[in-house]
Backbone as CSV, one residue per row, in Angstrom:
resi,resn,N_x,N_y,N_z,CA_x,CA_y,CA_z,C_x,C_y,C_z
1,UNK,23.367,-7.077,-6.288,22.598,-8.031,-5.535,21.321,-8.356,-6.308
2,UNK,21.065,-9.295,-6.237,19.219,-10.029,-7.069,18.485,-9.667,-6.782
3,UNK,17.697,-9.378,-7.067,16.123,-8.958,-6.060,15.657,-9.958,-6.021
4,UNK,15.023,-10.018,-5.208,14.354,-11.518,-4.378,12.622,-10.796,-4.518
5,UNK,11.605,-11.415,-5.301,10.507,-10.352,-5.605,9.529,-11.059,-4.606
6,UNK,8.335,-10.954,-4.388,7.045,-10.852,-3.422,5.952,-10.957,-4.105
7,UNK,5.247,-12.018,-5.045,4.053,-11.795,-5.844,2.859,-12.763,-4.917
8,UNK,1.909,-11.653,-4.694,0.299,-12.537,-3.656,-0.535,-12.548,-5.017
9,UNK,-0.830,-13.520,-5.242,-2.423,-13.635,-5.761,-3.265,-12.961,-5.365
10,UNK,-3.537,-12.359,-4.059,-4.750,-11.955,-3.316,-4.543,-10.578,-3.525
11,UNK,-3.530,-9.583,-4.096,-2.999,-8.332,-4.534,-3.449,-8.059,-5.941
12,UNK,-3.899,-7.228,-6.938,-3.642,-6.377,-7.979,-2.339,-7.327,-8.937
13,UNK,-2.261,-7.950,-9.832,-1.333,-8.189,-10.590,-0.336,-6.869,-10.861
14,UNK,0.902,-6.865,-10.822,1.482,-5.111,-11.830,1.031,-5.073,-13.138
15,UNK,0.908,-4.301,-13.398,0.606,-3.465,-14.688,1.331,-2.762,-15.379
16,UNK,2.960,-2.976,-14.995,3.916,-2.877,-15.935,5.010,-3.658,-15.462
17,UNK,6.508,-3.247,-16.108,7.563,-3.815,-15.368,8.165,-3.453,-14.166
18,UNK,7.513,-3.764,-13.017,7.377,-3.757,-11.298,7.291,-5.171,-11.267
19,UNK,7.775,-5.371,-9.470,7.238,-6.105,-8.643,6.164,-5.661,-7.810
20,UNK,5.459,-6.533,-7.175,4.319,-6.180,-6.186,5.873,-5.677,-4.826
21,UNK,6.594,-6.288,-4.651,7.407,-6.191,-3.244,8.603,-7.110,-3.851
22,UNK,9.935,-6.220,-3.204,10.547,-6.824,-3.336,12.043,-7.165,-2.052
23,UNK,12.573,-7.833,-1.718,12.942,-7.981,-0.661,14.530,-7.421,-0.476
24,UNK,15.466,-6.997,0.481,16.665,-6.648,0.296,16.924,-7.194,1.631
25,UNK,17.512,-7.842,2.232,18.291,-8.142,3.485,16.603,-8.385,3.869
26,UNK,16.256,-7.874,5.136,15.581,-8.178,5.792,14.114,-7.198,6.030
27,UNK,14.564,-6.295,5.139,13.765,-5.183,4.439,12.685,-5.650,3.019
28,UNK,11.375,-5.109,3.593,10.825,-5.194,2.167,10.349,-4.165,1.463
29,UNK,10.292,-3.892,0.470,9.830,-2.838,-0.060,8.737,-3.043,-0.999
30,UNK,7.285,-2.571,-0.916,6.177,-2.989,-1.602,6.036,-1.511,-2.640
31,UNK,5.742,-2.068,-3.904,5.432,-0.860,-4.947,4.163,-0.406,-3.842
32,UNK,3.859,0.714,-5.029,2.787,1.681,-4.308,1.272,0.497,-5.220
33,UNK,0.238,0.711,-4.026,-0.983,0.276,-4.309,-1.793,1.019,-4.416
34,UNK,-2.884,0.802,-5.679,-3.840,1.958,-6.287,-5.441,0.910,-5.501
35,UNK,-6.447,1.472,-5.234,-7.850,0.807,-4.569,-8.471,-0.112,-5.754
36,UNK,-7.682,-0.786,-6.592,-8.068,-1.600,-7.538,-8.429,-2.755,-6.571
37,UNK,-9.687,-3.133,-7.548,-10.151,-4.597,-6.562,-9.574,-5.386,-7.621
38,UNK,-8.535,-6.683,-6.447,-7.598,-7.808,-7.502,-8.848,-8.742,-8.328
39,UNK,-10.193,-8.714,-7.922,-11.337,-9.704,-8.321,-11.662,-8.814,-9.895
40,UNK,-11.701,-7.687,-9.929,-12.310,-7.032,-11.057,-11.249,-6.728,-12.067
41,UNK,-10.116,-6.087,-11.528,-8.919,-4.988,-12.014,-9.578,-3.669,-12.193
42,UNK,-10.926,-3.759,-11.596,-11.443,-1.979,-11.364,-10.955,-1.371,-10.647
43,UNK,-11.261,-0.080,-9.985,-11.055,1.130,-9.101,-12.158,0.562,-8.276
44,UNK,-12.142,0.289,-6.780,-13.054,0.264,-6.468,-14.208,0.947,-6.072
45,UNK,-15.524,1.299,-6.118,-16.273,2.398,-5.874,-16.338,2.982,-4.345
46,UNK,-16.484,4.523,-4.452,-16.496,5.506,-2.870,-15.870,5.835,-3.275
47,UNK,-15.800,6.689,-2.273,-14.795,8.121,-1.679,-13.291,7.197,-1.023
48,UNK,-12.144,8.179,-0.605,-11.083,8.067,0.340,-11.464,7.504,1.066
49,UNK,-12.099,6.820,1.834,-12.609,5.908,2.814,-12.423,4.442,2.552
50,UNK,-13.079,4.398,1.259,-12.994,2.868,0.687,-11.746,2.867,-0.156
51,UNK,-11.270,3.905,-0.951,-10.264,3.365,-1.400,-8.721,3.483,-0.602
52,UNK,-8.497,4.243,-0.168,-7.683,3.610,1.239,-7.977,2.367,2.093
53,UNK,-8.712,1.962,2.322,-9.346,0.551,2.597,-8.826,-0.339,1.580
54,UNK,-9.073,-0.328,0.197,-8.581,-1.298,-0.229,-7.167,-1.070,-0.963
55,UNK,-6.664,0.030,-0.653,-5.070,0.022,-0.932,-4.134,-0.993,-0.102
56,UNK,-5.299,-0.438,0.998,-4.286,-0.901,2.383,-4.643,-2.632,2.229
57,UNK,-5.808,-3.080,1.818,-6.212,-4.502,1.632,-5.125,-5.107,0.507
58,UNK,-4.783,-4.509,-0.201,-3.578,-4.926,-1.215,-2.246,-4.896,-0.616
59,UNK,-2.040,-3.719,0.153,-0.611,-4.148,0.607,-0.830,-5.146,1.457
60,UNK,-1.600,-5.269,2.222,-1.872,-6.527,3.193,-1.388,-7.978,2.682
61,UNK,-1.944,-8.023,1.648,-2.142,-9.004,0.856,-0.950,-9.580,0.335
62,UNK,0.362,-8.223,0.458,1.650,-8.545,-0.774,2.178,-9.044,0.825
63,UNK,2.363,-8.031,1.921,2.972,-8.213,3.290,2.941,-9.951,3.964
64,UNK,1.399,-10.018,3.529,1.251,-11.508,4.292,1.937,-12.553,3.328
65,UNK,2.335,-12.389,2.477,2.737,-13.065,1.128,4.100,-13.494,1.574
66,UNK,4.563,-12.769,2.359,6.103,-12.452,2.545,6.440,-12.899,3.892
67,UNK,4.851,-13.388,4.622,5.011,-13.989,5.846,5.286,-12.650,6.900
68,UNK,4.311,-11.710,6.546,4.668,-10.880,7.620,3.351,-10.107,8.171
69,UNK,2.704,-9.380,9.115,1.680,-8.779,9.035,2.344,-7.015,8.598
70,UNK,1.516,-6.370,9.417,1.286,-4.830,9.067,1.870,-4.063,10.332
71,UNK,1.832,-4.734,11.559,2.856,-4.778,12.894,4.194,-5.136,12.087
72,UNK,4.903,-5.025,11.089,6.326,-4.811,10.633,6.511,-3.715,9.641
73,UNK,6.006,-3.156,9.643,5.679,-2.060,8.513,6.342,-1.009,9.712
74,UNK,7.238,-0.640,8.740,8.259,0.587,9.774,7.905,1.917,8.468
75,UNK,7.351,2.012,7.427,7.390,3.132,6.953,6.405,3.190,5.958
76,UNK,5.412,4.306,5.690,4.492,4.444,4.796,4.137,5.851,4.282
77,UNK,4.271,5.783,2.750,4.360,6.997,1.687,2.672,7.116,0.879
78,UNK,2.498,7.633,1.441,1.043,8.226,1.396,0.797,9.008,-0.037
79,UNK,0.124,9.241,-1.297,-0.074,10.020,-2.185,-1.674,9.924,-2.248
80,UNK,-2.081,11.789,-2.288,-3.552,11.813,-2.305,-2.914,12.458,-3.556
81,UNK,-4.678,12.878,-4.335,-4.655,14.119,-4.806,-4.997,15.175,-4.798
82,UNK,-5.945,15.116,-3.560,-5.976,16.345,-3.027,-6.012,15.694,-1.137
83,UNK,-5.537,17.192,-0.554,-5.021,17.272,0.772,-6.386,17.176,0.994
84,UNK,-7.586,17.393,0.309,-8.388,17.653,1.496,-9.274,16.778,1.943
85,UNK,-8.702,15.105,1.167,-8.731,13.906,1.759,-7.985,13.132,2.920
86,UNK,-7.139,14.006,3.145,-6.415,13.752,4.297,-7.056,13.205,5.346
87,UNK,-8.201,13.863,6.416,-8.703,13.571,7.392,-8.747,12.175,6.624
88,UNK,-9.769,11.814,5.984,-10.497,10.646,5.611,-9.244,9.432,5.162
89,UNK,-8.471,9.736,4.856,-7.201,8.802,4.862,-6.743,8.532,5.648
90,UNK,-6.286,9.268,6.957,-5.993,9.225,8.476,-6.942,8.480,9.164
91,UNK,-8.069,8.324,9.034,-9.200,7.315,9.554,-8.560,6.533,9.447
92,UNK,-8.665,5.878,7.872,-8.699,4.415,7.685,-7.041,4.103,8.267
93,UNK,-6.057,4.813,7.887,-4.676,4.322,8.225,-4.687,3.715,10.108
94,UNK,-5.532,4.662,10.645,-5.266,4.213,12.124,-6.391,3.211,12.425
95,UNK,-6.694,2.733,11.718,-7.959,1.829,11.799,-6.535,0.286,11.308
96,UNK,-5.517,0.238,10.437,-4.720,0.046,10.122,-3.749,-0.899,10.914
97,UNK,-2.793,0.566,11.504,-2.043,0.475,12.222,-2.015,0.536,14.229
98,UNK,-1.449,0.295,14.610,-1.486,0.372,15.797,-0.325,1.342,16.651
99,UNK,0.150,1.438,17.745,1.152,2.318,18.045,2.295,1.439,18.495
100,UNK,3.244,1.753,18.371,3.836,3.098,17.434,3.705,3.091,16.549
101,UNK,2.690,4.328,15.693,2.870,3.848,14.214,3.640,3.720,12.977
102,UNK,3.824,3.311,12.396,5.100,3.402,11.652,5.132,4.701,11.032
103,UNK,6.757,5.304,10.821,7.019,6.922,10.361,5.870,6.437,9.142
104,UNK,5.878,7.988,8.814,4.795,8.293,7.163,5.269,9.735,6.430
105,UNK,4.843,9.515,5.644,5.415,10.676,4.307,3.569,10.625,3.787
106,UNK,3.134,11.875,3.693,1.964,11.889,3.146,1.828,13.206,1.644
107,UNK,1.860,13.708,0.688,2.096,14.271,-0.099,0.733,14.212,-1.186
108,UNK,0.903,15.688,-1.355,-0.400,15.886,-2.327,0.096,15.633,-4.420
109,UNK,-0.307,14.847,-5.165,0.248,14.665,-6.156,-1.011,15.307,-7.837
110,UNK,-0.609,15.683,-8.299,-1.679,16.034,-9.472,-2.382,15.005,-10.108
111,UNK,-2.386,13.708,-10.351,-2.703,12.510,-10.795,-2.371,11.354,-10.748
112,UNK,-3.151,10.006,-10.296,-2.883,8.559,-10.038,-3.815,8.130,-10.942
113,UNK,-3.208,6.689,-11.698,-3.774,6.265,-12.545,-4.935,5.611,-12.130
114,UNK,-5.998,5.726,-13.109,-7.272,5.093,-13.199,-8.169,6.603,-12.320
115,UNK,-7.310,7.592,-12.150,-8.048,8.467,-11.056,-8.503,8.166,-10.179
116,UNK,-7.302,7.276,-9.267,-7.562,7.105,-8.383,-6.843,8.514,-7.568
117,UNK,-8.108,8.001,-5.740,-7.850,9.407,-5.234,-6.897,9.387,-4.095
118,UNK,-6.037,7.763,-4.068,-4.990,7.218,-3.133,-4.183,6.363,-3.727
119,UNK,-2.894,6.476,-3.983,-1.799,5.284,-3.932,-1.097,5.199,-2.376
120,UNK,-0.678,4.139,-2.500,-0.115,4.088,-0.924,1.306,2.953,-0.896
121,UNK,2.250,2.966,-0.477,3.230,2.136,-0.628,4.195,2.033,0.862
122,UNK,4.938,0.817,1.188,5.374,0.676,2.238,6.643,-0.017,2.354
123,UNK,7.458,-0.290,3.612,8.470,-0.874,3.854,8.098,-1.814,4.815
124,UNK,8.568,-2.894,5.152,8.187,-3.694,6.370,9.718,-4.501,6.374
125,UNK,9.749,-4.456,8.185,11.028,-5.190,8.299,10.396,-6.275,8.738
126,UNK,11.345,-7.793,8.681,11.688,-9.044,8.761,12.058,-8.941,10.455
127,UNK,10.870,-9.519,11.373,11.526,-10.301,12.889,13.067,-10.580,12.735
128,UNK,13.808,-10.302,13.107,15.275,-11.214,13.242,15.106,-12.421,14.630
């Protein structure tokens, strides 16, 4: 089957051979987003607070692209690098989402590029 891809302007360009999102039936699947601001291609400055903020401002960005909000987001894979950003990631996610929230996978990883201290990546289904 083709992949049918998802590119927002208002998102992070990829930075290798990825799509920002790419679509399968009625399913989307968005690569993982690092707190790069799409205006700079920096990391943006703060703590887990802000850069979960603007992870989540990037997937936003690929989601609405695709004609969908963040109320279709049925699944989200969480990578810190350390757990003991957790609380402070859980803020911003429910600041986010609403209930029910979509399942989540949250996992502690040894390194994200640019050192960043959040990647974040998602699924969102298509209204039928």
């Amino acid at each position: 089957m083709p992949r049918s891809p998802v590119l927002s302007p208002s998102a992070p360009k990829a930075i290798g051979p990825y799509s920002q999102a790419v679509w399968t039936g009625n399913l989307l699947y968005c690569s993982g987003q690092t707190p790069i601001d799409p205006a700079t291609g920096k990391l943006v400055d703060g703590g887990i607070g802000e850069q979960t903020r603007q992870a989540f401002n990037n997937l936003e960005a690929v989601v609405r692209e695709a004609g969908m909000t963040m109320d279709n987001v049925i699944k989200v894979n969480v990578y810190l690098t350390s757990m003991t950003n957790f609380a402070g990631m859980n803020q911003v996610y429910q600041e986010r989402f609403s209930q029910p929230y979509p399942a989540r996978t949250t996992v502690a990883v040894a390194e994200l590029p640019l050192n960043a201290l959040v990647e974040i990546e998602l699924i969102a289904e298509r209204d039928q």
